[in-house]
N, C-alpha and C positions, 0 to 999 in steps of 0.2 A: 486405601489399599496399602497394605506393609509385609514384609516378607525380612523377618527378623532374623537372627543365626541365634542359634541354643545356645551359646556361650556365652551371649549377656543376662541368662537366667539364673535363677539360683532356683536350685531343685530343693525341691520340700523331701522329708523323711520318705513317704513311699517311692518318691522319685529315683533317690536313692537307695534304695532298695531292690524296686525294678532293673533300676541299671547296672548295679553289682551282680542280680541272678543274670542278667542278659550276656555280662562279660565273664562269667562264670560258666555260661551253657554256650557259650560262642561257637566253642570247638564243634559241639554236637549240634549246630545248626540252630539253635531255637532262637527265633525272632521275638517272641514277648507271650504274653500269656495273660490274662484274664478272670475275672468270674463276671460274667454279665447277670444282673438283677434283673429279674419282670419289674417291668414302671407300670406302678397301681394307679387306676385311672375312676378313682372313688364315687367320679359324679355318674358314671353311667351304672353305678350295681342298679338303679331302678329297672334295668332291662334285662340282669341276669336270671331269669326267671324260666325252666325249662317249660317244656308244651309238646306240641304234636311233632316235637324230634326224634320224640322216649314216645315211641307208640303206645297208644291205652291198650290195655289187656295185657302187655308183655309185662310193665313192669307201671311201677306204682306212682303216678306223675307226680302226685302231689309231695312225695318226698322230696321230689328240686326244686319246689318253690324255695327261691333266694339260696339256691344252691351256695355253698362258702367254703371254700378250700384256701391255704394259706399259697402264695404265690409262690413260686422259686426261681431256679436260674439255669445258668449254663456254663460249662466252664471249658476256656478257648485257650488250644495252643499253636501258633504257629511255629511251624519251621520251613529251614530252606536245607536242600540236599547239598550238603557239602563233599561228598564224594564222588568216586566217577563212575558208581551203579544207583542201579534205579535204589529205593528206598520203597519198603514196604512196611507199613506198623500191622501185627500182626495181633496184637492186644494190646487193651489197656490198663493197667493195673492201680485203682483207686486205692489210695492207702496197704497196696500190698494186694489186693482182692480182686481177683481175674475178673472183668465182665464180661469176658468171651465166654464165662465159665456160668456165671451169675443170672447173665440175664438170656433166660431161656425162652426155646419156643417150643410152644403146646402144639402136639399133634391132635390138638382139640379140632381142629379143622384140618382138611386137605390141602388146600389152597387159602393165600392169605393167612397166614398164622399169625397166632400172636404170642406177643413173647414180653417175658416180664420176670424179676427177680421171684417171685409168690410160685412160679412152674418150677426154681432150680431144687429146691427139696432144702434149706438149708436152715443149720440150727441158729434156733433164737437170740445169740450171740452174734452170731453172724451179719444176723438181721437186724439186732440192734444199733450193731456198729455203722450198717450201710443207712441205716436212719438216722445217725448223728450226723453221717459223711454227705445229706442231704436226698439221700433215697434215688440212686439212678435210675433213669427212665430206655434211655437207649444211648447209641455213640458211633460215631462214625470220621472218617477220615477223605476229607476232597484234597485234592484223587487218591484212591487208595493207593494206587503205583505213581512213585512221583520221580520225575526223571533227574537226571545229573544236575545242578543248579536254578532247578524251580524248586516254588512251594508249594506247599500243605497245612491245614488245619485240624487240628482234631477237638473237637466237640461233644460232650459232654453233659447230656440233659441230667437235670434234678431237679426232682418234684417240689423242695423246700428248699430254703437257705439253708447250705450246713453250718454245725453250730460251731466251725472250728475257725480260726481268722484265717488260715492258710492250709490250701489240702495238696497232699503230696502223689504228683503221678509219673506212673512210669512207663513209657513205651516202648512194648515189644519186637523189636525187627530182628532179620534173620543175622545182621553182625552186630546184636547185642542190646543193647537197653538205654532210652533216653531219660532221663530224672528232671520230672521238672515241680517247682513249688507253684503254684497258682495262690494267690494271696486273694483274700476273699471283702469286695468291699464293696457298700453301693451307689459310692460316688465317682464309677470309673466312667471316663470320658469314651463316646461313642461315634462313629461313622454312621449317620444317618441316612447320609444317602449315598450311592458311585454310581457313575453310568460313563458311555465313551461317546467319544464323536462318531460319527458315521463311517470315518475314514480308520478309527480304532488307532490313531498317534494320539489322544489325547483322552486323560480323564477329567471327570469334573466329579469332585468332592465335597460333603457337607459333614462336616463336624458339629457335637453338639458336647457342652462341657456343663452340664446341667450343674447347679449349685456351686457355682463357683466363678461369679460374675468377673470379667475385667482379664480373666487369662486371656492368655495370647497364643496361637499356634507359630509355632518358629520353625518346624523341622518337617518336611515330608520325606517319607520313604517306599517304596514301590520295589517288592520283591528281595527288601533288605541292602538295596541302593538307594544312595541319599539324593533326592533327588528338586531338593528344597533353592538351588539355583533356577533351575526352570519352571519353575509356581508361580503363580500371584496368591496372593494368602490376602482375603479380607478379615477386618477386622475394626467390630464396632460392640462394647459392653452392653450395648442398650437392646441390640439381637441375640439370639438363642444359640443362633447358628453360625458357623464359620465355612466362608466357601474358600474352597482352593482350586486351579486349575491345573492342569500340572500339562507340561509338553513331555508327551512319552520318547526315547529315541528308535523308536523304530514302532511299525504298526502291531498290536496284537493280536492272535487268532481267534477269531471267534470262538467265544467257549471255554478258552482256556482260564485259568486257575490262577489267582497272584492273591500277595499278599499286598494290603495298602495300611499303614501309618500315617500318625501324627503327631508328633509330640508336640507338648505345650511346654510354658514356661515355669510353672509347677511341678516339670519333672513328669506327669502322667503322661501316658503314651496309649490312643485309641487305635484298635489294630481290627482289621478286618480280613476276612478273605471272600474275593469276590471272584467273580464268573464273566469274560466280557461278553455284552451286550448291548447293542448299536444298532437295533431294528425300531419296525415302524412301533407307532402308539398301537396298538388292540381295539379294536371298536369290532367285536364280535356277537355270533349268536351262536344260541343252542336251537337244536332241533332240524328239521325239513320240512319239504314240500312234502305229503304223500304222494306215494305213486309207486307202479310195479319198473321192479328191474328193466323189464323191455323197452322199456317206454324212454329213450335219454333225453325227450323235447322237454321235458319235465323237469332235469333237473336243470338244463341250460336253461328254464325262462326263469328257475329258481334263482339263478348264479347271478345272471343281470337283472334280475329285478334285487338281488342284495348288493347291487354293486351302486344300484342305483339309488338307493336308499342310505349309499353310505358306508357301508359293511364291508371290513375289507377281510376279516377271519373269521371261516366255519368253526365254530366249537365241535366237540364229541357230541355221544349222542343225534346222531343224524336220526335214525329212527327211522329212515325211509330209504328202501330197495333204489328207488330213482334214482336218488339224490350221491347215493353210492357208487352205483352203476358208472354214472357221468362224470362223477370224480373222479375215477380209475381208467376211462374211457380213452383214447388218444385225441379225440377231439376235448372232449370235455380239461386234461391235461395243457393241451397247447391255448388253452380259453384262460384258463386260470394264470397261467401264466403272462397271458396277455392283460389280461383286463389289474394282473399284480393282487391276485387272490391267494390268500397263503389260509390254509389249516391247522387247528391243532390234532394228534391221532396220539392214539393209546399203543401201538403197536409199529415197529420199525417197516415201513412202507406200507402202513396199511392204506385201501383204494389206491396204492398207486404214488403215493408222493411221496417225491424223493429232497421234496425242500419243504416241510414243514416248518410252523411260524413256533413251536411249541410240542414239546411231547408231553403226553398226558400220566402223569402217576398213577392216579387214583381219585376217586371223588368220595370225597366224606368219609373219610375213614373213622371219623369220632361218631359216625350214626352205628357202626360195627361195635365199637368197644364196650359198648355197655351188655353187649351178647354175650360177651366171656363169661366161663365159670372159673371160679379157682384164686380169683382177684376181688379181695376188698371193694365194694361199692366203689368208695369213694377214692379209689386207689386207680381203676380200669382204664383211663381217659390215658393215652400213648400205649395202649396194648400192640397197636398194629402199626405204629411207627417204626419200626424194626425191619418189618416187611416190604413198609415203602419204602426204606433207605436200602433195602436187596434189591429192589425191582428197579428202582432210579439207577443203582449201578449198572443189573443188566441191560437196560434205555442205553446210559450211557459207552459200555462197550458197543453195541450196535450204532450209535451216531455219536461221535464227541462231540461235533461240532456244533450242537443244538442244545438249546437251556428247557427245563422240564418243569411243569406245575404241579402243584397237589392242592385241590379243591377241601375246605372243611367246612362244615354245618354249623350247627347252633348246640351241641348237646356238650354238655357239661362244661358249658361255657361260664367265665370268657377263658380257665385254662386252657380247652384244647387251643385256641391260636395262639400259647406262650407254650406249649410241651410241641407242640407240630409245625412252630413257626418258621425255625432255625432249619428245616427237614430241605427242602427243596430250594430252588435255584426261585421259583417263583410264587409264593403265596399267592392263593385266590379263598375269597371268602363270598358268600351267599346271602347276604342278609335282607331276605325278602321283606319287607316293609307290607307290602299290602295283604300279606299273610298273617301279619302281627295286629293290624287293625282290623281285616276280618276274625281274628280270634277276639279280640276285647270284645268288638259287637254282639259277635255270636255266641260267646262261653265265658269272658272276664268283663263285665260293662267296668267292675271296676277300675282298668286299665285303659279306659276310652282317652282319658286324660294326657296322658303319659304318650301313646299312640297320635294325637290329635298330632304333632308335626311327625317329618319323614327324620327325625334326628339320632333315630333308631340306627340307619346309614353309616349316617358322622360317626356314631359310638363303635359302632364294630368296624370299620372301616379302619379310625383312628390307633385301637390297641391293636390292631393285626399289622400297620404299618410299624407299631412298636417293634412286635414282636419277630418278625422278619428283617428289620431293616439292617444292613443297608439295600437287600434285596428288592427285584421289585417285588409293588402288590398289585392282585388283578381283582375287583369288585364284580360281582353278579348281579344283575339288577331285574328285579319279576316283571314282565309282560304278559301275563295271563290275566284273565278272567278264571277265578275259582268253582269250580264246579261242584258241591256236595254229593257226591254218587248215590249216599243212602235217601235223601229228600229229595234230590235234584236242584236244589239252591243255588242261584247262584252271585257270585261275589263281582262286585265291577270291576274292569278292568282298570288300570293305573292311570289318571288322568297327566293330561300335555304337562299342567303347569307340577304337579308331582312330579313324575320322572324326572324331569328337567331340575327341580331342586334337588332331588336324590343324585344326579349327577355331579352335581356343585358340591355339595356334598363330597363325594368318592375324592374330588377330582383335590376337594382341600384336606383332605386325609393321608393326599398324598400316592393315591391309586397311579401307576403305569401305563392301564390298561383296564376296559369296560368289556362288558358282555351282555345281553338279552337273554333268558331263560322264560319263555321259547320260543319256536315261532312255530310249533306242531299245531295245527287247529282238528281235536279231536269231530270225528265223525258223532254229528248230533250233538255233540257237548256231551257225551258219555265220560270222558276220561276228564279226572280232577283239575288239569291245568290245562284251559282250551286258548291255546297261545293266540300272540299278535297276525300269526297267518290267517286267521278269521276273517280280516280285512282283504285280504284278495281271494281266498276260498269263498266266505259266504257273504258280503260286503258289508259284513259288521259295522257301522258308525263309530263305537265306542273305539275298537280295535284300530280301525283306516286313523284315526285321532292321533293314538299314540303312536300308530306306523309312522306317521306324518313327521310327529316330534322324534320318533329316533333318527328319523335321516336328518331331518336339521341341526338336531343335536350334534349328528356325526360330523357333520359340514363345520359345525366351529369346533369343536372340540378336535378335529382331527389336521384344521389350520393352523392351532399352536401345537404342533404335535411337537417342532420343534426343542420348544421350550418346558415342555411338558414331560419329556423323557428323561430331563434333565434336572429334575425340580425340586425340591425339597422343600416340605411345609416348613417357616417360620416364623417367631412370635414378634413381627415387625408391630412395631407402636401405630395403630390407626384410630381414629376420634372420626366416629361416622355421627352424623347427622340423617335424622329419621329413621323410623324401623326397618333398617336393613343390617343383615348380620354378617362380617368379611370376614374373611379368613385370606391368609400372603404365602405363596411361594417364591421363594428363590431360585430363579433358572440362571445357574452359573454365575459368573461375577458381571454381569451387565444388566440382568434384565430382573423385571418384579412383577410375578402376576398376583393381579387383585380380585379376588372371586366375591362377587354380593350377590346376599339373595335376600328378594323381599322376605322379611319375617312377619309380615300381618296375613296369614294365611294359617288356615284351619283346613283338615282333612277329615272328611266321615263314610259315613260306607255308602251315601249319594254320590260324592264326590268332592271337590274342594274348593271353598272359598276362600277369597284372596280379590283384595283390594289394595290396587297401585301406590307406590308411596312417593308422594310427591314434592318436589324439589328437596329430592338427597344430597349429601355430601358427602366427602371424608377428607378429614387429613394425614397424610400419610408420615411418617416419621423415617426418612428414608437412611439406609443405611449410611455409612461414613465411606464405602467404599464406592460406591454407587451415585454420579451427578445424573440426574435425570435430563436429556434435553429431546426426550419425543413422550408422550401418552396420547396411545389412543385405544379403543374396544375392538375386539372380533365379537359377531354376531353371526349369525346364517346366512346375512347377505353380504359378510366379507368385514373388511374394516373399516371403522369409520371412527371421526373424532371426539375427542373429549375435552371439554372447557378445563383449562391447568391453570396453574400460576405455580411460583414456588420461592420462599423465602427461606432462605439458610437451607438448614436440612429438612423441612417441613416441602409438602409438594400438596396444594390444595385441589380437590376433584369438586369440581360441577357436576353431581350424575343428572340434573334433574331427576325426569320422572321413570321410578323403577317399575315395572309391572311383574317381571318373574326374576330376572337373573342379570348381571351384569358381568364383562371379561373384561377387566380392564387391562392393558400391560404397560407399565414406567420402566422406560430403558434408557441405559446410552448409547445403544447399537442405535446409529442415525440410517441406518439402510434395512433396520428388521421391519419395519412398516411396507415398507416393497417387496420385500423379500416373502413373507404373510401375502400380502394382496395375492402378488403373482402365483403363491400357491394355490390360492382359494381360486383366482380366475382361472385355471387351468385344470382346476383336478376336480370343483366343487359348484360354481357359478352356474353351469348349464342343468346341472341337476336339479341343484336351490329353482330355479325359474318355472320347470318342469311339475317341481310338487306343488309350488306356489301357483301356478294357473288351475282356475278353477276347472275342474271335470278333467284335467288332463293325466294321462297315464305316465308314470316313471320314462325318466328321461333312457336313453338307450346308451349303455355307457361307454367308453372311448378306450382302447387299448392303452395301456401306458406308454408311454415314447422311454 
């Protein structure tokens, strides 16, 4: 652990650089500035391949096979209000060039517009110069109104790198004009992750300083306050990542708005603006129980049978009169808050809730943009990002105190999660896996291969955590049995030990927060996706299976929720013994979770084979700031121990025998092993016993105390 002062560094040229615009733009508030790169992630283009996103008949699939567009960026400026009225930026002016002006919205639709520089009518000059400038996509300002001594960011998408080393901007507000240079490089250092304590006095930070081994972080600052006395700053060349904790002076409100730094000893300075948030982990679903509004016994056996199973947020998309009914309901209201059920809604109180876990933007907005007229093919992909940064403002004046999602698909991927990433408070991505293998089987056999593992997941999981972070990210994960409506066909449903690695998966990607899509069980298997509610509607086997594994999934995945909320993926040095693949996060400066999944496992459209791998290892390389003196696993039935030893910095694991998945956690919190238990005994244990007796029905679940 070290926590060093900036003054024994010596700053490299851009360092100096940075810190001459910084004391040059002081007066006028600006805290630092950026151009953030898309980080190209080369080994997954085998999955870039569009399909049944780009509907057949509308437009011509086969033109996005190996879809290839050059990557871009974004360019970030923080400020803090240094006077004594609120601050409003009213434009931005790239190089001189209004994008309030520039980047238009088509009355090509009523609702949902989209907007894009190709709508403002402008000469080919024009156009060319905003192409060298890196082609703007859209831009926005959190919070738009920023009050007397907080901050703001303004943001700044572009479809390309511009070709210029440094781009000049100017912000608009109504007592004049802020100038700031943005230097254009693609080795700026990053805030990977922030989250806060429960209690919202404390953050915890992950720094990442890619290509430049051996720097050191010396300086934190929060809101343009130095606040590098009350930090712990880890710091080890052999990790990726840099955690910091920082003691806040006072609690902050949910919701609100700061700016977080870092400066290194290279003079680079990684700046973030972030949103606080201090709620639980996510373990949601999509869909409902069917049923008629009248009926509210329906949506209550709905609520505790998801409560029981582990489930603690309704996603959108309910689909069913009942299940609405009873959420609006004043019983169904005083249940939910008993039992500690929160929702996400599209709509400021809609059913009825007035504590929502999440408000909804929009879902898939990149399955819309290729609908436009008037825009370049390969130009379209953020047409309607414009609209959802209107509509997240209007969310946000109706509730400040609530952080908001925007859900994206798979079409013109993997840009839309780098043009859509930065958009919202919480990235959520969809990456149906058993929709990808029922597509090889049924129309690509040549893609059998490539499909045989779930690492389809990892790939899009991983550059959506890119592209958002330090935000969270939320993963969708399919629970259906696919239905063919034209033949009747249909596809099996996700097997245990599947899911369950598509989890590990999310969860080393770096995901926040999980979801089910669905649990509707269409009547007869008419409708395409006939969800995991088949298992209690029609007593489906295949379905009751994966029912089975999402509630135990949720049981340990929601006992390190702790540590989980707080996590950032890192490239800690591990040496595993036997086919099992890890991947390490970092939860704060104490603790390391170790995620394994067996890798001798094949998936096919029967289902998946996989055979145990027997007496595993690994060696762990543990960080410099980090003494290990506890390891043990969380599993479904709580935690239990693991064979250690540890020499020098090395920490040696006995997994024996792995069959699907392992949670390992190496800490030096000598009280988070109790701390865990007592979670699981109290919130999780009577349920786990409930699904685990044979023939016995979901346990009935317990108000929260």
């Amino acid at each position: 652990m070290c926590a060093r002062m900036a003054g024994c560094s010596c700053l490299a040229t851009l360092g100096v650089w940075l810190t001459a615009c910084a004391a040059m733009a002081a007066e006028q508030g600006v805290l630092g500035a950026y151009f953030r790169v898309d980080e190209p992630f080369p080994d997954y283009a085998v999955y870039w391949h569009e399909g049944w996103t780009t509907p057949d008949g509308e437009i011509d699939n086969a033109r996005y096979e190996g879809f290839k567009e050059p990557l871009g960026g974004s360019l970030h400026v923080f400020l803090k209000n240094t006077t004594s009225k609120p601050l409003v930026i009213e434009d931005v002016l790239l190089d001189g060039i209004s994008l309030k002006k520039v980047i238009v919205f088509s009355e090509q639709r009523k609702n949902r517009k989209p907007a894009s520089i190709y709508f403002a009518g402008l000469p080919q000059d024009t156009m060319d110069h905003l192409f060298a400038l890196g082609e703007p996509i859209w831009w926005k300002v959190e919070p738009n109104k920023v009050p007397p001594g907080q901050t703001s960011e303004v943001v700044v998408r572009l479809r390309t790198v511009p070709r210029h080393s440094s781009l000049p901007l100017t912000l608009i507000h109504a007592g004049g004009k802020i100038d700031v240079s943005v230097p254009v490089t693609d080795k700026h250092p990053r805030i990977a992750g922030a989250s806060f304590s429960p209690s919202r006095d404390n953050v915890y930070l992950h720094f990442r300083h890619r290509g430049r081994p051996g720097t050191a972080l010396v300086r934190i600052v929060f809101d343009g306050a130095d606040l590098t006395k009350s930090a712990a700053i880890g710091r080890d060349p052999a990790v990726d990542v840099v955690p910091a904790a920082i003691r806040l002076p006072r609690p902050m409100e949910p919701a609100s708005f700061h700016c977080v730094q870092g400066v290194f000893d290279d003079g680079a300075t990684a700046s973030a603006g972030v949103r606080v948030w201090a709620d639980e982990f996510a373990y949601g679903i999509w869909g409902g129980k069917p049923g008629k509004a009248n009926d509210l016994s329906i949506g209550q056996s709905y609520l505790e049978e998801l409560v029981a199973h582990n489930i603690n947020v309704q996603m959108p998309q309910v689909g069913s009169p009942a299940v609405q009914a009873f959420n609006k309901s004043e019983v169904g209201q005083r249940q939910l808050k008993a039992l500690g059920f929160r929702t996400v809604i599209d709509e400021h109180q809609k059913w009825g809730q007035k504590d929502p876990y999440l408000y909804f933007i929009h879902d898939e907005p990149d399955c819309a943009d290729f609908r436009f007229e008037g825009i370049p093919e390969n130009k379209k992909i953020g047409a309607l990002a414009s609209w959802t940064i209107q509509r997240a403002n209007e969310l946000r004046m109706e509730d400040p105190g609530k952080l908001q999602m925007l859900n994206l698909d798979m079409t013109y991927k993997p840009q839309n999660w780098y043009i859509y990433g930065q958009v919202p408070d919480v990235l959520a991505a969809d990456p149906y896996y058993q929709n990808r293998l029922r597509t090889a089987y049924q129309e690509h056999p040549e893609r059998i291969k490539t499909y045989s593992k779930a690492t389809y997941v990892y790939a899009v999981a991983d550059v959506c955590r890119s592209a958002c972070e330090p935000n969270p990210l939320h993963i969708i994960l399919y629970s259906c049995s696919h239905v063919n409506n034209k033949d009747k066909v249909r596809f099996r449903f996700p097997t245990p030990p599947e899911k369950r690695i598509e989890v590990f998966y999310a969860l080393a990607a770096g995901a926040k927060g999980l979801s089910y899509w669905w649990y509707t069980p269409s009547d007869k298997g008419e409708k395409s996706a006939y969800g995991v509610g088949a298992a209690v509607q029609d007593g489906d086997p295949a379905a009751a299976a994966l029912y089975r594994e999402i509630a135990l999934l949720g049981a340990e995945v929601r006992t390190v929720d702790p540590l989980l909320v707080k996590s950032c993926p890192a490239e800690v040095p591990v040496e595993a013994k036997g086919a099992v693949w890890t991947r390490t996060l970092l939860a704060g400066m104490d603790s390391l979770v170790l995620l394994v999944v067996n890798d001798r496992y094949t998936n096919h459209d029967k289902g998946t084979d996989i055979k145990p791998v027997e007496k595993a290892a690994a060696s762990v390389g543990m960080p410099a700031w980090l003494k290990a003196t506890e390891v043990f696993e969380v599993t479904s039935q709580g935690t239990g121990d693991v064979k250690w030893t540890s020499a020098g910095t090395q920490v040696q694991l006995d997994l024996g025998k792995v069959d699907v998945t392992r949670l390992v956690i190496i800490t030096a919190d000598k009280g988070l092993r109790t701390e865990l238990q007592k979670r699981y005994t109290e919130q999780f244990a009577d349920r786990v016993k409930a699904l685990m007796q044979q023939g016995a029905g979901p346990a009935t679940p317990k108000a929260r105390k």
